[in-house]
Backbone as JSON, one array per atom type, in Angstrom:
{
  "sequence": "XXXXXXXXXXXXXXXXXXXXXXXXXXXXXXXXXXXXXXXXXXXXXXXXXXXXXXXXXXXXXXXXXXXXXXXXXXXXXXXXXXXXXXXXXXXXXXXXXXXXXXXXXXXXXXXXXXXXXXXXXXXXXXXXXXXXXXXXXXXXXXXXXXXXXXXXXXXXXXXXXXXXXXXXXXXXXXXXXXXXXXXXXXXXXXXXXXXXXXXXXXXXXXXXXXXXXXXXXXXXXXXXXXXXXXXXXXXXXXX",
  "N": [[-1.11, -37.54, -59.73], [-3.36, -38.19, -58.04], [-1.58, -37.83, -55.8], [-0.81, -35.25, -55.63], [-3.63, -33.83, -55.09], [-4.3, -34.83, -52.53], [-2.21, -33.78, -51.37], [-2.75, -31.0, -51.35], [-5.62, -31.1, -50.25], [-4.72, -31.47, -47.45], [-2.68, -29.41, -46.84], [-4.26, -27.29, -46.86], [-6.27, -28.27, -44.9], [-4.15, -27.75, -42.58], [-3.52, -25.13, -42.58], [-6.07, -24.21, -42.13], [-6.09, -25.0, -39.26], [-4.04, -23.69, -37.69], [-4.49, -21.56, -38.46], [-6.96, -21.13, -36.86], [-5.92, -21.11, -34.11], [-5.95, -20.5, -31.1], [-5.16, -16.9, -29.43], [-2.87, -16.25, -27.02], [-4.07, -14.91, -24.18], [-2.91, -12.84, -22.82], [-1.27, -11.29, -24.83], [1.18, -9.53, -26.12], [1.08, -7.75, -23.96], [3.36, -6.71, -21.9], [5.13, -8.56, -19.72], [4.58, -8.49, -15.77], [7.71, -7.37, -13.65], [9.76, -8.35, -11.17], [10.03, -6.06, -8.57], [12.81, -6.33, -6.83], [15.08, -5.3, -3.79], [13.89, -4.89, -0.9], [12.37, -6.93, 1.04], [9.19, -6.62, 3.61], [7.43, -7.58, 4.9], [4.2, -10.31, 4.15], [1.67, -11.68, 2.89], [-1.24, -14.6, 2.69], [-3.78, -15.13, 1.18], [-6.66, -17.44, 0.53], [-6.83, -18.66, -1.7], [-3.95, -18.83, -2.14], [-2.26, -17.71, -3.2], [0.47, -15.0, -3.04], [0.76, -12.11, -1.03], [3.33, -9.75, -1.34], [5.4, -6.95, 0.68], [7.24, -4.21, 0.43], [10.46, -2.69, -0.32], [12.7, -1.12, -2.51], [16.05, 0.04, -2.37], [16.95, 2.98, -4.33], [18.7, 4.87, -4.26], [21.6, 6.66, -2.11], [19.87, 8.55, -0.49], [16.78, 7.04, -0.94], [14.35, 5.76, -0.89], [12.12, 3.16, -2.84], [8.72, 2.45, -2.48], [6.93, -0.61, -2.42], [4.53, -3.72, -3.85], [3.33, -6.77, -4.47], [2.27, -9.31, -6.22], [1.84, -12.74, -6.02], [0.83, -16.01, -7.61], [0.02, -19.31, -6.55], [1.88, -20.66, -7.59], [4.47, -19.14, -7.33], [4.27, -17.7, -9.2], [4.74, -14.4, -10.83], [2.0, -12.07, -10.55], [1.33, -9.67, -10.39], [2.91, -6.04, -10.05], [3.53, -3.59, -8.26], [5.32, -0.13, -7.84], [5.16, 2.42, -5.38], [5.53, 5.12, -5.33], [7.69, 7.39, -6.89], [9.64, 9.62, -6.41], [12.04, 10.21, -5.14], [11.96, 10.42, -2.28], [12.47, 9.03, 0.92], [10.93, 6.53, 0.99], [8.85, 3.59, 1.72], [7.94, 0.32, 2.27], [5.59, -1.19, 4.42], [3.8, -2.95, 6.19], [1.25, -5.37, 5.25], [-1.75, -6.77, 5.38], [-4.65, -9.44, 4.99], [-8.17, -8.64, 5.02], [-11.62, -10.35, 6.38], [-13.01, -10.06, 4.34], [-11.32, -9.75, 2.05], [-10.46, -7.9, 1.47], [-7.36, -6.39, 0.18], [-4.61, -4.73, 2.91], [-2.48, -2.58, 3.96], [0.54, -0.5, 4.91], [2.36, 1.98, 4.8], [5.39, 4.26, 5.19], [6.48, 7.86, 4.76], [9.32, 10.07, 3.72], [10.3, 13.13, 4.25], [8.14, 14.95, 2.47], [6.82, 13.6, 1.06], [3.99, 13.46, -1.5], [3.37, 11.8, -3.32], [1.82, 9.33, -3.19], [-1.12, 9.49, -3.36], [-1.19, 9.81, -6.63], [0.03, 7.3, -8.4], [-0.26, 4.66, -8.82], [-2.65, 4.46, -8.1], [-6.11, 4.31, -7.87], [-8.47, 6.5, -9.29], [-9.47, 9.5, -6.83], [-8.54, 7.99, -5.03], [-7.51, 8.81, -2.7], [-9.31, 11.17, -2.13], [-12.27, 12.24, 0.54], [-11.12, 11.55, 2.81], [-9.21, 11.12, 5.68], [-6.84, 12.51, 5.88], [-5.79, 13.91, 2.62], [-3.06, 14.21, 2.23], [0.57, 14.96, 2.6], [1.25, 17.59, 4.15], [2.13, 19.99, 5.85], [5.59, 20.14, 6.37], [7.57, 18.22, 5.47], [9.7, 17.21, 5.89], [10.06, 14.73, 8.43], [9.25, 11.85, 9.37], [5.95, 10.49, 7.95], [2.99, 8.5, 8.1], [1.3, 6.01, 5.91], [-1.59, 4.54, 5.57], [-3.25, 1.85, 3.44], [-6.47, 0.51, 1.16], [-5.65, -1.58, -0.78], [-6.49, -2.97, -4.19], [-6.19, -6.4, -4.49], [-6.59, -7.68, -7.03], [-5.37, -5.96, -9.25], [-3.85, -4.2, -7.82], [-3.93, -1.47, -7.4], [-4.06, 1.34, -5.08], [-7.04, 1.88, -3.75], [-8.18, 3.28, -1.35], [-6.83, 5.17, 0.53], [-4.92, 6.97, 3.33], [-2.92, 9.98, 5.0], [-1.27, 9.56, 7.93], [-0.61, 11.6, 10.78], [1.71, 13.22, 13.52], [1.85, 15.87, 14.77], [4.49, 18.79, 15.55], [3.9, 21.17, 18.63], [5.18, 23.43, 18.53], [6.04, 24.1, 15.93], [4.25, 23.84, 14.52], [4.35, 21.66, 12.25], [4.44, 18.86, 10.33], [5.6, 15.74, 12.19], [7.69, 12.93, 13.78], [5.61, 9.82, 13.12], [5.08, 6.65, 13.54], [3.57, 3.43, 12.12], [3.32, 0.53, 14.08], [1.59, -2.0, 14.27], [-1.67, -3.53, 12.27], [-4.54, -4.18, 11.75], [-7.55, -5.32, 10.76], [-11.52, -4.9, 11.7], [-14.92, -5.65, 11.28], [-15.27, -2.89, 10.85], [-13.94, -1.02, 11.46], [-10.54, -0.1, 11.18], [-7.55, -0.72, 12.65], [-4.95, 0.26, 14.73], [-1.75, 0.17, 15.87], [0.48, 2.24, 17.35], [3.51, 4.6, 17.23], [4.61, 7.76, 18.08], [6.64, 10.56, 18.24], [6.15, 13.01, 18.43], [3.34, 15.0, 19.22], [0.35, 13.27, 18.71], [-2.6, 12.21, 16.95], [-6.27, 13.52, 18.07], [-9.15, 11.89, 18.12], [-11.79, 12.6, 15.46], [-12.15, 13.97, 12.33], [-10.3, 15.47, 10.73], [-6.63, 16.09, 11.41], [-5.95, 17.58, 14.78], [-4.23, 18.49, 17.98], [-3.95, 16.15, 19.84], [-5.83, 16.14, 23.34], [-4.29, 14.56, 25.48], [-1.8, 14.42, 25.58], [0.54, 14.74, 26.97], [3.96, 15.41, 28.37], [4.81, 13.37, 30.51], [3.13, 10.89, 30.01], [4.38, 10.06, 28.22], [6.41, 7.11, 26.54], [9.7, 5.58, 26.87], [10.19, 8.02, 25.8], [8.31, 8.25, 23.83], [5.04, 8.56, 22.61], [2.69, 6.03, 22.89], [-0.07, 4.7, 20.97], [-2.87, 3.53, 20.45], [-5.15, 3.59, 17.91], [-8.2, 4.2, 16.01], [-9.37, 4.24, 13.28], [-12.53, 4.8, 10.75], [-13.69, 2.45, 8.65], [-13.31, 3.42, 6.12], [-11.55, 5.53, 6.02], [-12.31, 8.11, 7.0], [-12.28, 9.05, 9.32], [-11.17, 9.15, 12.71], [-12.08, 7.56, 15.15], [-11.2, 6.3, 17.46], [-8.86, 7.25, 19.64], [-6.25, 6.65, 21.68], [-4.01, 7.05, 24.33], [-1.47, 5.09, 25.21], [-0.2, 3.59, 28.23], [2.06, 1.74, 27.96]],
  "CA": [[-2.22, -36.59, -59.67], [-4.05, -38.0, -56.75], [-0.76, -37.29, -54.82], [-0.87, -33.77, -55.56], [-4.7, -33.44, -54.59], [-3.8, -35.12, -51.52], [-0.94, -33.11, -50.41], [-3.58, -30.09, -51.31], [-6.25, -31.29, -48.96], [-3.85, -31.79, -45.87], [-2.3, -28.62, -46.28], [-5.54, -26.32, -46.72], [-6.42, -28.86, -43.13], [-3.14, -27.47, -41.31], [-3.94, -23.72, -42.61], [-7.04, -23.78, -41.46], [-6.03, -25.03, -37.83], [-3.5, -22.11, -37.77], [-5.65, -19.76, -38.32], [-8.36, -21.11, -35.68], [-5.85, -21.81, -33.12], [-6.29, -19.22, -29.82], [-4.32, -15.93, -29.53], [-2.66, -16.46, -25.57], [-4.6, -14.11, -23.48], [-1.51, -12.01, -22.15], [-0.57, -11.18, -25.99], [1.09, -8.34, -26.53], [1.14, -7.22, -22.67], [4.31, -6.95, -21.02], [5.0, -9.48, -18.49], [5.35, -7.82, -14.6], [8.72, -7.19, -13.17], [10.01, -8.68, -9.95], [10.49, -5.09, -7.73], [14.15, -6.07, -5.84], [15.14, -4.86, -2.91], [13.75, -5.77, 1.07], [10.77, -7.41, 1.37], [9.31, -5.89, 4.81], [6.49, -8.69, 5.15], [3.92, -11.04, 3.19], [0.08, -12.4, 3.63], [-1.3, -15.2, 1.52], [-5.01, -15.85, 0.32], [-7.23, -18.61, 0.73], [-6.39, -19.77, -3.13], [-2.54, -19.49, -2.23], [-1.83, -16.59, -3.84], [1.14, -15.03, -1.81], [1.39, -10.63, -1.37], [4.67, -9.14, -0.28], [5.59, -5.26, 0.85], [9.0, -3.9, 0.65], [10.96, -1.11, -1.26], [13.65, -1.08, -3.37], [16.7, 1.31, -2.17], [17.21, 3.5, -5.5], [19.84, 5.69, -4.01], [21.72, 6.84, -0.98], [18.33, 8.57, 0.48], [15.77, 7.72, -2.0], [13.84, 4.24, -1.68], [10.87, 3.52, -3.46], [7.69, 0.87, -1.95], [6.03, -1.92, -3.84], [3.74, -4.68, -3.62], [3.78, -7.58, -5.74], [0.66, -10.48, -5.73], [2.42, -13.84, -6.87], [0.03, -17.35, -7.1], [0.59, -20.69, -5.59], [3.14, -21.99, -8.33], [5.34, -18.81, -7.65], [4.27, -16.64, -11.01], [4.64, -12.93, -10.55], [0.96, -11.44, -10.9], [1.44, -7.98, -10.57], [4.22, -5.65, -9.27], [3.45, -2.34, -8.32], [5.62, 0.99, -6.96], [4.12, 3.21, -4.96], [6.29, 6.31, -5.26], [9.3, 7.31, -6.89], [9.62, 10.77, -6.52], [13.23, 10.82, -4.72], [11.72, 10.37, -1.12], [12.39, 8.12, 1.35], [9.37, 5.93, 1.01], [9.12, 2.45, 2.4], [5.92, -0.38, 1.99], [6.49, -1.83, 5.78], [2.86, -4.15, 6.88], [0.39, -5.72, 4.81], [-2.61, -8.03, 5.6], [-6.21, -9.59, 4.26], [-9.54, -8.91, 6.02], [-12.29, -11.38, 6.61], [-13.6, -10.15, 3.02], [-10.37, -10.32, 0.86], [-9.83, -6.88, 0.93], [-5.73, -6.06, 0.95], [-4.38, -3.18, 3.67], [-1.14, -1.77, 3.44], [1.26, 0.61, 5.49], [3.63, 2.94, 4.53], [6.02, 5.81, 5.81], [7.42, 8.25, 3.97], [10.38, 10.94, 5.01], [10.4, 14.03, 2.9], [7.11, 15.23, 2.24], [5.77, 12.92, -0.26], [2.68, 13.26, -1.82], [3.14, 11.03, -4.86], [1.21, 8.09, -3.04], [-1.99, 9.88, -4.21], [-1.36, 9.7, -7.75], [0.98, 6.65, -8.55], [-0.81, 3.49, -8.78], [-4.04, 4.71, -7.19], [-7.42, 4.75, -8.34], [-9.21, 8.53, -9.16], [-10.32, 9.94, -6.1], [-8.19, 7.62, -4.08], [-7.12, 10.26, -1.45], [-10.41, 12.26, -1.48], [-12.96, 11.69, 1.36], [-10.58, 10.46, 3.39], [-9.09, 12.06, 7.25], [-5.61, 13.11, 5.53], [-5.07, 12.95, 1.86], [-1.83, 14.22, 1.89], [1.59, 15.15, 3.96], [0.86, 18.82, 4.93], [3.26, 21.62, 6.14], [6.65, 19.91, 7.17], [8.71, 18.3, 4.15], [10.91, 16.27, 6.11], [10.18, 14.54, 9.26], [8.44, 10.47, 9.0], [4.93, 10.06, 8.08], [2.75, 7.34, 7.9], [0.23, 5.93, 5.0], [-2.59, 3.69, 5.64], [-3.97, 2.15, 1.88], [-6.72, -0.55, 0.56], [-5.69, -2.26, -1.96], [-7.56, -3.74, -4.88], [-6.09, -7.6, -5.0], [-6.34, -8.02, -8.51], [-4.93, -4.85, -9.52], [-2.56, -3.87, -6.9], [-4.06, -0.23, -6.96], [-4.73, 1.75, -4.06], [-8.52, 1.96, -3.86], [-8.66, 4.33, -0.43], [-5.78, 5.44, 1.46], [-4.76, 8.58, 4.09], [-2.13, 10.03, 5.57], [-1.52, 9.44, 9.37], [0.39, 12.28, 11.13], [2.02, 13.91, 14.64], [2.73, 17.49, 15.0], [5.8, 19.55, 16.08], [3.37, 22.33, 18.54], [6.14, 24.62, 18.39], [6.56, 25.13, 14.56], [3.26, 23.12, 13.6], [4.48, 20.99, 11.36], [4.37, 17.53, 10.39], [6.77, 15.26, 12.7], [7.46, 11.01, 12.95], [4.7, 8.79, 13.2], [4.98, 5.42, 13.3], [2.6, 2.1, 12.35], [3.88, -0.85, 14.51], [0.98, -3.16, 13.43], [-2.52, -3.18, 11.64], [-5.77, -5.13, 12.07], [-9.33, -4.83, 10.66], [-12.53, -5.42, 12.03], [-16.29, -5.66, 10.42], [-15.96, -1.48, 10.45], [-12.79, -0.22, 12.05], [-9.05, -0.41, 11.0], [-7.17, -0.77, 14.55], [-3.77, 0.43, 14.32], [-1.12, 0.53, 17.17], [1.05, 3.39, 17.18], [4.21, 5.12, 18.14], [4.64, 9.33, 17.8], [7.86, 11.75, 18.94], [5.47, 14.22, 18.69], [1.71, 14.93, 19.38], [-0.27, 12.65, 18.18], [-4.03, 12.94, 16.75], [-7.32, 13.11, 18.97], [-10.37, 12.05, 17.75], [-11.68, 13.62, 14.91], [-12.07, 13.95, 10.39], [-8.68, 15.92, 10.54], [-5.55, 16.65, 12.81], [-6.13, 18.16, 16.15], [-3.17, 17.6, 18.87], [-4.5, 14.88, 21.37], [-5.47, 17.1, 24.88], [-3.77, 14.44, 27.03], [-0.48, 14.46, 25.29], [1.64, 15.46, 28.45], [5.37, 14.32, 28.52], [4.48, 12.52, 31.43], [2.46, 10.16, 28.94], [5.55, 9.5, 26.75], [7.11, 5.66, 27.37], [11.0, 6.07, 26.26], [10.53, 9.09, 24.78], [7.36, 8.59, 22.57], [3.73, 8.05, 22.85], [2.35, 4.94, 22.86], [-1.39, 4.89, 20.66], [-4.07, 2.98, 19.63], [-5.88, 4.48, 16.93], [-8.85, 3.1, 15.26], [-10.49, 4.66, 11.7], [-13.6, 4.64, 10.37], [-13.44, 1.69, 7.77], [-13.5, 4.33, 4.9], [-10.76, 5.78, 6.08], [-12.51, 8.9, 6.89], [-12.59, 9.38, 10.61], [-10.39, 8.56, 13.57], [-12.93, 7.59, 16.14], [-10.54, 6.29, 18.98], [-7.34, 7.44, 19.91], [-6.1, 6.39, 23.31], [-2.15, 6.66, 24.29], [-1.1, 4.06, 26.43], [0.97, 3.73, 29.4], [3.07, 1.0, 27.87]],
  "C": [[-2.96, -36.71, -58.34], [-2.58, -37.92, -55.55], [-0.88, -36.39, -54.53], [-1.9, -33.26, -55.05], [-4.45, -34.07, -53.08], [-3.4, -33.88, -50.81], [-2.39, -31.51, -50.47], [-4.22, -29.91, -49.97], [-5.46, -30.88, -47.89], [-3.18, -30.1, -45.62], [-3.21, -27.41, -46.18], [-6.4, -27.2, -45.07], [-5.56, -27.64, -42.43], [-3.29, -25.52, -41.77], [-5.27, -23.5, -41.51], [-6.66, -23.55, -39.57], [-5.33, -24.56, -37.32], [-4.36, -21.05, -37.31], [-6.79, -19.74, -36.98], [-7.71, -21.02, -34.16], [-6.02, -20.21, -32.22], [-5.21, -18.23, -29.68], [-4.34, -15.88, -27.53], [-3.33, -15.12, -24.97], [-3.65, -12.79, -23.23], [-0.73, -11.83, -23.79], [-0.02, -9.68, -26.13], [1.33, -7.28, -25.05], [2.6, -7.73, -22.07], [4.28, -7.81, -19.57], [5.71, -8.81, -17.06], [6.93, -8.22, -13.96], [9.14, -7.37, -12.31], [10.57, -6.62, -9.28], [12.24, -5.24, -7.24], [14.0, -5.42, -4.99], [14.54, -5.63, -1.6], [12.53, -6.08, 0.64], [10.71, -7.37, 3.13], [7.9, -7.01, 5.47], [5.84, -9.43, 3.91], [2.34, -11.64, 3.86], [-0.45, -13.4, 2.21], [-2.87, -15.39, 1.7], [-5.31, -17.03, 0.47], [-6.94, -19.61, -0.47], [-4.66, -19.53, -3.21], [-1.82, -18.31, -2.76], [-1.11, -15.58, -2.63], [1.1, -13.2, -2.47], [2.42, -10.76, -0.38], [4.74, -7.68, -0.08], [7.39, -5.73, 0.72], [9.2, -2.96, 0.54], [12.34, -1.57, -1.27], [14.73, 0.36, -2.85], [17.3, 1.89, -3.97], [18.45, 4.16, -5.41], [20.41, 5.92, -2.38], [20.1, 7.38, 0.36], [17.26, 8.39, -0.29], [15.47, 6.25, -2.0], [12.42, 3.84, -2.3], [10.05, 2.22, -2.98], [7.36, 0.4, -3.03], [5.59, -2.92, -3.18], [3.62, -5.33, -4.43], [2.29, -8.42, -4.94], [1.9, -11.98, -7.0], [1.3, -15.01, -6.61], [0.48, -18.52, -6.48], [1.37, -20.99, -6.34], [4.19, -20.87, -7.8], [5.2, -17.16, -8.66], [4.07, -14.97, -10.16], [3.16, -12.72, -11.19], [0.87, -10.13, -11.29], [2.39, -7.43, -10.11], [4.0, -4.21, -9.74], [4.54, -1.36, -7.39], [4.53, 2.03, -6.58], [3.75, 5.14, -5.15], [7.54, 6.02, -5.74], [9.9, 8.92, -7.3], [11.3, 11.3, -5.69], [13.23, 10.9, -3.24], [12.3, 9.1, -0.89], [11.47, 7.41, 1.73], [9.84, 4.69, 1.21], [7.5, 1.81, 2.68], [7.23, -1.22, 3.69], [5.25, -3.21, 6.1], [1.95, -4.48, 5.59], [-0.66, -7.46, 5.01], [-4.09, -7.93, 5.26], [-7.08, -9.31, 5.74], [-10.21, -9.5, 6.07], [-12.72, -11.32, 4.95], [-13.13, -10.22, 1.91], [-9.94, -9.32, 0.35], [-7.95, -6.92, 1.49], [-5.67, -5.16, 1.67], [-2.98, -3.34, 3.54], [-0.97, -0.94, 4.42], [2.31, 1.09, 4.81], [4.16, 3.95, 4.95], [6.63, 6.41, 4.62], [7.99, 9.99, 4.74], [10.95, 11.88, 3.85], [9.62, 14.95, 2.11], [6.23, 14.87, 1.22], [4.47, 12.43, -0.17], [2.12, 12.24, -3.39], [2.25, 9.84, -4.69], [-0.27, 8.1, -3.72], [-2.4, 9.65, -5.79], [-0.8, 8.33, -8.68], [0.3, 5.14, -8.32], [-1.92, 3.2, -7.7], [-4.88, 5.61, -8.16], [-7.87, 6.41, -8.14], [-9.74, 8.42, -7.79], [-9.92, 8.87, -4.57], [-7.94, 7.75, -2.46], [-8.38, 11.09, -1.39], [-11.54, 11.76, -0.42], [-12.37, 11.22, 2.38], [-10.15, 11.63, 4.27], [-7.84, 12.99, 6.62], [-5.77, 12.76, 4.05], [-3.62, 13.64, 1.51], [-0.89, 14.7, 3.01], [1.3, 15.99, 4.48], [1.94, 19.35, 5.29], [4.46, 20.13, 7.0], [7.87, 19.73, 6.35], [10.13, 17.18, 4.86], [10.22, 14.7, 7.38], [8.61, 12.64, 8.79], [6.46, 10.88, 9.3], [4.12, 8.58, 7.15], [1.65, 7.18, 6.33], [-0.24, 4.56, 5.78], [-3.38, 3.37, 3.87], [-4.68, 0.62, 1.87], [-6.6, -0.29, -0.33], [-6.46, -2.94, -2.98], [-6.15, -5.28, -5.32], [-5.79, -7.8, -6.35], [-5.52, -6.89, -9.28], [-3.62, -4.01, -9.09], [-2.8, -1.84, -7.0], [-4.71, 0.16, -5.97], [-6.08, 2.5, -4.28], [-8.8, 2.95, -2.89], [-7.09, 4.75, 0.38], [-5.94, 7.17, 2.01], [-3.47, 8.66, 4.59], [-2.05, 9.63, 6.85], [-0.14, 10.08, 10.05], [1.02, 12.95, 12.52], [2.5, 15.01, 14.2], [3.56, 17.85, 15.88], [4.87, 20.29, 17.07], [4.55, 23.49, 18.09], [6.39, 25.01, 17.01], [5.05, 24.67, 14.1], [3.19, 22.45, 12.69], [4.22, 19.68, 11.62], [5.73, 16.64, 11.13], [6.19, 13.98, 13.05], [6.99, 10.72, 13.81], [4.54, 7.65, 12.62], [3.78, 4.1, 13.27], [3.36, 0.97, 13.07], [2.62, -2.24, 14.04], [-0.82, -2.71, 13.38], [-3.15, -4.3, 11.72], [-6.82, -4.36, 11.31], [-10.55, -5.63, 10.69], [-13.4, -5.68, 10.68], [-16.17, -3.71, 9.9], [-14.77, -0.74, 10.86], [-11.27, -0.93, 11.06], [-8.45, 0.55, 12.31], [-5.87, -0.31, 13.96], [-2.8, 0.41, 16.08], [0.63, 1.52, 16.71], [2.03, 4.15, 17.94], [4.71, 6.51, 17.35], [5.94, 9.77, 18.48], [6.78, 12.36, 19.14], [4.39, 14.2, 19.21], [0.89, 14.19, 18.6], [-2.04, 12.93, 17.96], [-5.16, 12.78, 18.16], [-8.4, 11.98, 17.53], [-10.83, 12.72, 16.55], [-11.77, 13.1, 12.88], [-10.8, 14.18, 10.1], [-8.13, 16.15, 11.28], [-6.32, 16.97, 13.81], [-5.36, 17.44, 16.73], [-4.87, 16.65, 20.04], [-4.46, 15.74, 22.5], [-4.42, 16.32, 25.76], [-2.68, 13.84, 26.93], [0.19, 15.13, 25.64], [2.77, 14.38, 27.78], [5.16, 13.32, 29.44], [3.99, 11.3, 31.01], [3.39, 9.58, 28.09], [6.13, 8.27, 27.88], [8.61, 5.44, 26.63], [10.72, 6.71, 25.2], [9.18, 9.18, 24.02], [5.7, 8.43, 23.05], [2.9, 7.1, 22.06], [0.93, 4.88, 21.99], [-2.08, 3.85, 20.18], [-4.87, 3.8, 19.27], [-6.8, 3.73, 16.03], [-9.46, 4.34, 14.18], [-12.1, 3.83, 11.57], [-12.91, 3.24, 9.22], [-12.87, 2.72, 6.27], [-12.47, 5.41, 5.12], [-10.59, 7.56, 6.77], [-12.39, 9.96, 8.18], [-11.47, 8.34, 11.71], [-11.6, 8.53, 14.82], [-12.03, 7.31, 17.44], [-9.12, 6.27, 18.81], [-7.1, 8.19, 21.13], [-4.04, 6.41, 23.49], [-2.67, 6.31, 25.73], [0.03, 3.75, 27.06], [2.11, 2.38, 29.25], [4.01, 1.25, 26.71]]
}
């Protein structure tokens, strides 16, 4: 008899501490997906925490970007695409600013506008100098995007574009590398075509002579408003 009250007790104990024990945080949530494909760079965080860019080739012309946030052991955090609309899209630079915000580059070749909607915050693209490709449909353009860190969604981004004059369209513009100040995002820059002035939106550059082109292209530094909103300087340079 006092066996049986025994065994009672002990197992109304191990119920209870069942029932109390903690439900893992991450219950029920799918665990993120390593991307594949190139990784095109990588910047790491003061607590270790490593981001990468890339894109995944999906098909003969059709690759899709991504950004992943892994921590110091390794662990996948997040893993976002950017686009997968059948373009040739491509995540190429990414690096932190003094305050821990992420930045991001991207081209895409085709006229994609999916960066807008696709793992970016409402209102991502509005306010901003470009938010989308504009009249062309084929020919390389660039993206500029902050990132939210924890999230891996684009918080502000714009387009960044050269024109054809002769048809007016959109034609390739390249990021070669990305910096940001206290108030500017610096960019350095290479165009076929006309490249921007000054300015909220487009306008060719006045002193985009051939003469100005250095094998073939024009050379730029281009700086933004922080906010993505304004191109305050844009200089082509004789190297």
């Amino acid at each position: 008899m006092k066996t049986h009250f025994l065994f009672i007790i002990l197992l109304f104990i191990f119920l209870s501490c069942k029932k109390n024990e903690p439900t893992p945080a991450n219950s029920g949530t799918p665990a993120p997906t390593a991307p594949g494909g190139s990784k095109a760079g990588s910047v790491t965080d003061n607590n270790g925490n490593v981001y990468e860019i890339g894109y995944k080739q999906v098909s003969g012309n059709n690759q899709d970007p991504w950004v992943t946030k892994k921590d110091k052991t390794g662990k996948l955090i997040w893993s976002n695409f950017y686009s997968d609309k059948g373009a040739d899209d491509r995540g190429h630079l990414i690096i932190l600013d003094n305050e821990g915000n992420l930045w991001a580059t991207f081209s895409t070749v085709g006229g994609d506008n999916n960066f807008s909607s696709k793992n970016a915050e409402t209102g991502a693209f509005s306010g901003v100098y470009r938010g989308s490709y504009g009249n062309g449909g084929g020919p390389k353009a660039s993206i500029i995007a902050k990132i939210d860190p924890n999230t891996g969604k684009i918080k502000k981004g714009t387009f960044l574009v050269a024109v054809l004059p002769s048809t007016g369209k959109v034609n390739s513009l390249s990021i070669n590398s990305i910096s940001v100040s206290n108030d500017k995002v610096i960019l350095d820059c290479t165009s076929a075509a006309t490249p921007p002035k000054t300015g909220k939106s487009y306008a060719a550059h006045p002193d985009a002579t051939d003469d100005k082109r250095v094998n073939g292209y024009f050379h730029m530094l281009i700086e933004f408003k922080k906010d993505l909103s304004e191109i305050v300087t844009s200089n082509i340079l004789n190297y």
